[in-house]
Structures are given as structure tokens and as C-alpha cells.
C-alpha positions in Angstrom: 256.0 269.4 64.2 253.2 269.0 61.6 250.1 267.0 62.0 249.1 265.8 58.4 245.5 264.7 58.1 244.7 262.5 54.8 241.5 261.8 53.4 241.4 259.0 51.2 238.5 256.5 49.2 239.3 253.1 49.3 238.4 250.5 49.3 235.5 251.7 46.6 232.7 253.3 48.2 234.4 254.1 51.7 236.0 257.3 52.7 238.8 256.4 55.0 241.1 259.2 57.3 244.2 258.4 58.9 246.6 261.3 60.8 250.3 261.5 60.5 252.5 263.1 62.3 255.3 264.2 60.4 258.3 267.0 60.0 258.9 270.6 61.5 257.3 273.7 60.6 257.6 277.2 61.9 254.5 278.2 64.3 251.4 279.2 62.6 251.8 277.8 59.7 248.9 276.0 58.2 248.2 275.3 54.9 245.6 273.6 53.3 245.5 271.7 49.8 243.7 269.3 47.6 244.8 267.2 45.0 244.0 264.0 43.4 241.1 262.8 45.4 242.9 263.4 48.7 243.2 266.3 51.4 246.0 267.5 53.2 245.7 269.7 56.7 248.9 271.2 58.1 248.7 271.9 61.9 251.6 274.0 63.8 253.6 272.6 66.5 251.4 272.3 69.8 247.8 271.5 68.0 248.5 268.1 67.2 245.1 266.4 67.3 246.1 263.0 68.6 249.3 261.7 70.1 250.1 258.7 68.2 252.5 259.3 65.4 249.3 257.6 62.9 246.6 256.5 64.0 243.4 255.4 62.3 240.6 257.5 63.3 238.2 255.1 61.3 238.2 251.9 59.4 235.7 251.1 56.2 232.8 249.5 58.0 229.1 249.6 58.7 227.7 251.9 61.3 225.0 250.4 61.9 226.1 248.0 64.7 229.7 249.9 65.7 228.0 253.4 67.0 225.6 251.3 69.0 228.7 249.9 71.0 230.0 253.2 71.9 229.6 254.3 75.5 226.8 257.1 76.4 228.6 260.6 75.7 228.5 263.3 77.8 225.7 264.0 80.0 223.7 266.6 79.3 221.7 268.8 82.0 219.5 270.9 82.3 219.6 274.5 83.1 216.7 276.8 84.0 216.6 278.5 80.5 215.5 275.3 79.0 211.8 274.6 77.6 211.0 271.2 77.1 209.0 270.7 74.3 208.9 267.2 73.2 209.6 263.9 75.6 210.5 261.0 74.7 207.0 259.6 73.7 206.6 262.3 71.6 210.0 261.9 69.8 209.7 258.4 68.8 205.5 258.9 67.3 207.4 261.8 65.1 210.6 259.4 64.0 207.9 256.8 63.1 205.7 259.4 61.2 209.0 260.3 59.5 209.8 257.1 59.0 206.8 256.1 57.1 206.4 259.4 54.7 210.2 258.6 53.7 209.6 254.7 52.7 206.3 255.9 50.6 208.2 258.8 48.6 211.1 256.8 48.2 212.4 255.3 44.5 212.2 251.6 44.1 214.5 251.4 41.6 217.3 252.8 43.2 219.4 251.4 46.1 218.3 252.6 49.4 220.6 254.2 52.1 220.3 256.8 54.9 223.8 259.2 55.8 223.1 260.8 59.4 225.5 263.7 59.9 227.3 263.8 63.4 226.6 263.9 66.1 223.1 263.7 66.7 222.4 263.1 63.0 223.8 259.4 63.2 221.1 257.8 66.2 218.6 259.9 64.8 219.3 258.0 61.3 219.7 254.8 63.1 216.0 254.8 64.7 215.0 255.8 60.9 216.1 252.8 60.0 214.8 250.6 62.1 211.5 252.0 61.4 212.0 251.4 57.7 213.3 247.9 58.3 209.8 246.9 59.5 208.5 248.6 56.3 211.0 247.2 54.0 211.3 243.6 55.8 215.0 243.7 54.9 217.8 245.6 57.0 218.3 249.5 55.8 221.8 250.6 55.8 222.7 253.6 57.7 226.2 255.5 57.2 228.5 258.5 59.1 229.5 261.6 57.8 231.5 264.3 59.2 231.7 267.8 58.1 234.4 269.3 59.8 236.5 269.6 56.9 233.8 270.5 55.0 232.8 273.7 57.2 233.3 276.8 55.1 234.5 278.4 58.7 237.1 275.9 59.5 240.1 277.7 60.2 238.4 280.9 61.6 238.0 279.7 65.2 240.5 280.0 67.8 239.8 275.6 68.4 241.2 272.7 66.8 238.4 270.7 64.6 237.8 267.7 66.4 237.5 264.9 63.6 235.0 262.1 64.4 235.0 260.2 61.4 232.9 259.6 58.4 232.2 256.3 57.8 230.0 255.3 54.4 230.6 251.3 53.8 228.3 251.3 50.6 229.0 253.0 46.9 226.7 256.1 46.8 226.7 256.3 43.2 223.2 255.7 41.3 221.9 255.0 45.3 219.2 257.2 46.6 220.1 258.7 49.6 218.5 260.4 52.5 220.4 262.6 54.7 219.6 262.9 58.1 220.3 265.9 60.7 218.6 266.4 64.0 218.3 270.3 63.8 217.8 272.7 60.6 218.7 276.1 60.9 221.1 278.2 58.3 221.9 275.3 56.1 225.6 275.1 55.9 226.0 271.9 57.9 223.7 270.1 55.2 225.7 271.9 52.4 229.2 270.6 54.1 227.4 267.3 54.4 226.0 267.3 50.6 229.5 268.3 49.6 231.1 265.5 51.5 229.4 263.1 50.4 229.7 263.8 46.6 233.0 263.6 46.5 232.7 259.8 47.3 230.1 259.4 44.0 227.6 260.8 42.1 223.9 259.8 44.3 220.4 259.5 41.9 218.9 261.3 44.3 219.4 262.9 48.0 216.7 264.1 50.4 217.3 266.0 53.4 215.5 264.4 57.0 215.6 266.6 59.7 214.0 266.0 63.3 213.6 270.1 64.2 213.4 272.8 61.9 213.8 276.0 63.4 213.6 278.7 60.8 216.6 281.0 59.7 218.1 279.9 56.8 221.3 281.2 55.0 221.4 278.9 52.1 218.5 277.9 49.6 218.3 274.6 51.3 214.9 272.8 52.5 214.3 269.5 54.3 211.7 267.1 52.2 210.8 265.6 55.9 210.6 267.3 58.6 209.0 266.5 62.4 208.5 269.0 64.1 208.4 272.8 62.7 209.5 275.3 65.4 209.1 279.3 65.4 212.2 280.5 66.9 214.2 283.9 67.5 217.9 284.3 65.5 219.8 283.8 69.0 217.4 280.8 70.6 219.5 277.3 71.0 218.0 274.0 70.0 218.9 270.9 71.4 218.1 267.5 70.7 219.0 264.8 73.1 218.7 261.3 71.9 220.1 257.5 73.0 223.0 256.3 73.5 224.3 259.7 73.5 222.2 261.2 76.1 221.2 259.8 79.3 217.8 261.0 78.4 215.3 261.7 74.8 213.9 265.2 74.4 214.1 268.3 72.6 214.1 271.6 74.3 215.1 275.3 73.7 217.1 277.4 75.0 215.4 281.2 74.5 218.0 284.5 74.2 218.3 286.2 77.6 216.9 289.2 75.4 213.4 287.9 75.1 211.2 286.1 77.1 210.1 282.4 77.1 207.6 281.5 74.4 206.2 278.3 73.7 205.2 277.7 70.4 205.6 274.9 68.8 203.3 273.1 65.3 204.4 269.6 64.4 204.4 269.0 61.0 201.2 267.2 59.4 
């Protein structure tokens, strides 16, 4: 059995992925190819990613409205290794700083849309937006984007990708676009994203919003807004927790069993 993924633009503007179960293969065979503005991924028998024979895993419309329906994800707790280092109150005084630098430096001849890259990326981009909307007095559109077929280790791992969806609903060619993540660290999820996107259009401009930026990159990529700057070691973990997919708002670290606990922390100016 093979599960066939396509990837597919249309109408204009909208990226749109459907999966279709299809055929027989021999086990571990995968193959992956790209041709004429469309992707094909080959599974073996016994990954299949979904049971329906197709199914849908996204239709071309706003996310705006949709991702705010969905029910709150897995709940996340807390372990003894975790350092709190911003609540809630703190959060939302840095996504409304954020919010504000972005509107000033942004170009007013261009369209205006922000891309948060899932998970976390996407309510973090949302709450962007509604701080802009007050700015702007007019609704700012927010779209999806998913990088899992854009990760330059998909394939390596021992899992199957699980595909969430990327939903843009607005042409991104000649817009301005920022990109939103919730943590920065070696870069490559931003490159997947900038790579995704482009191959829906050709943006004026994109600028990179990220929440946390922890330090370590692997690619020359840098964020032109950032919240909070934070010193960390290689091996720390960084999470941010935000609504609906949390049942609470906070970012905390997680430090490497080889070193101790550290606060340190500089939000940026």
C-alpha cells in the first residue's frame, strides 16, 4: 500500500494538501519527487498517515477564526526541571511591545499579512494581530504554514511526519509579510518556513517575529523583532505555552541535567 501526499496551489494564493491512498509497494520503499508545482511522498505499507482512502487535511480558508475553534491541545505540565521565566502578564506586555515596533517599521505600500509557523507560531501570530488591528483600525490577516515537508531532516527519523496543514488564504506576491515563530534557535525551521512559503509567490518583503530567542544558530538567519533575548546552554529546552493550546501562558526552560539552574534572562529594549 502507498500513501501518496499531494501538495497543490489552487485556488490562486492558497496551498492546498490532500492524501491518497493508492497501489502496492514493496516495504521500505519511499521515494520522494517534485514536479510541476506539486509534491509527491511515497509511504511503505504500515505508515499510512491517515485511514481514509483521501481525505482533505485542509481546505483554502482563513485562519483567523478556524484555529480559534479548535479544542485546547495537549496539556502541558510541569516538571521540576522547569524555570519559569515569564507569566502570563509578562507575555502579553512583550506581544504588545512587539506588536507596536512591527506596525511602525512596516511598508505602507505593500499589503500587510502575518504567517505563524506551527504550532505555537500560529496563536502567537494571532495575538499579533489583534494588537495590530487596534493600530491599523482594519482586521490584519493572519495565515498557517507547516514545515514538515520542508525540514531538511525529514526522512532521517525513525517517526512518521505528522502533517498539520498550511493554510495561506491570501496571494503573497508583492505582500509584505512577517513571519512569526515562538522560539529561535538554529534557524532551519524559519528556512523550511521561508522556503514554503515562496513557492506559493514571490513576497516584497519578509521579516522574521519571534517571541524567544535563545542563541545558537546554524544558519545566517536573524529575527527583525524579537521579545525576549535569552542566554542559554546548546542542550537547554525552551518552551512556550500559549492559549488555546495550553491550559496555561508562560515561558520556561528546561536546563541540561549537566549544568545547573541559571536564571538569566534580558528582554529586549
Amino acid at each position: 500500500m502507498i500513501t501518496r501526499l499531494f501538495i497543490s496551489k489552487h485556488p490562486p494564493g492558497c496551498l492546498t494538501t490532500k492524501l491518497r491512498i493508492e497501489g502496492r509497494a514493496p516495504i521500505g520503499r519511499k521515494v520522494a519527487s517534485r514536479n510541476q508545482g506539486r509534491t509527491d511522498l511515497k509511504v511503505a505499507d504500515g505508515a499510512s498517515l491517515l485511514e481514509s482512502p483521501l481525505v482533505y487535511l485542509l481546505h483554502s480558508r482563513p485562519v483567523v477564526c478556524d484555529l480559534r475553534q479548535q479544542p485546547v491541545g495537549r496539556v502541558a505540565v510541569m516538571t521540576s526541571g522547569e524555570e519559569i521565566l515569564c507569566k502570563a502578564e509578562e507575555m502579553e506586555r512583550l506581544i504588545a511591545g512587539m506588536g507596536r515596533t512591527i506596525w511602525d517599521g512596516r511598508r505602507r505600500d505593500l499589503p500587510f499579512y502575518l504567517i505563524g509557523v506551527r504550532t505555537r507560531g500560529v496563536p502567537l501570530a494571532q495575538r499579533l494581530a489583534q494588537e495590530l488591528t487596534f493600530l491599523a483600525d482594519d482586521e490584519v490577516v493572519v495565515g498557517a504554514v507547516d514545515i514538515t515537508l520542508y525540514r531538511d531532516d525529514l526522512g532521517c527519523g525513525r517517526r512518521w511526519p505528522v502533517l498539520r496543514g498550511t493554510e495561506i488564504a491570501f496571494p503573497v506576491d508583492g505582500a509584505e509579510i512577517v513571519l512569526v515563530d515562538d522560539v529561535l534557535f538554529t534557524g532551519r525551521t524559519v528556512r523550511a518556513a521561508l522556503n514554503a512559503i515562496c513557492d506559493l509567490g514571490r513576497p516584497g518583503r519578509i521579516r522574521l517575529a519571534v517571541l524567544v530567542d535563545r542563541g545558537h544558530r546554524e544558519l545566517p538567519i536573524q529575527p527583525d523583532f524579537v521579545g525576549l533575548h535569552l542566554p542559554t546552554d546548546h542542550d537547554d529546552r525552551v518552551r512556550v505555552r500559549l492559549h488555546p493550546l495550553d491550559p496555561v501562558e508562560e515561558i520556561v526552560r528546561v536546563v541540561a541535567a549537566s549544568r545547573p539552574s541559571q536564571p538569566d534572562r534580558s528582554p529586549a529594549p
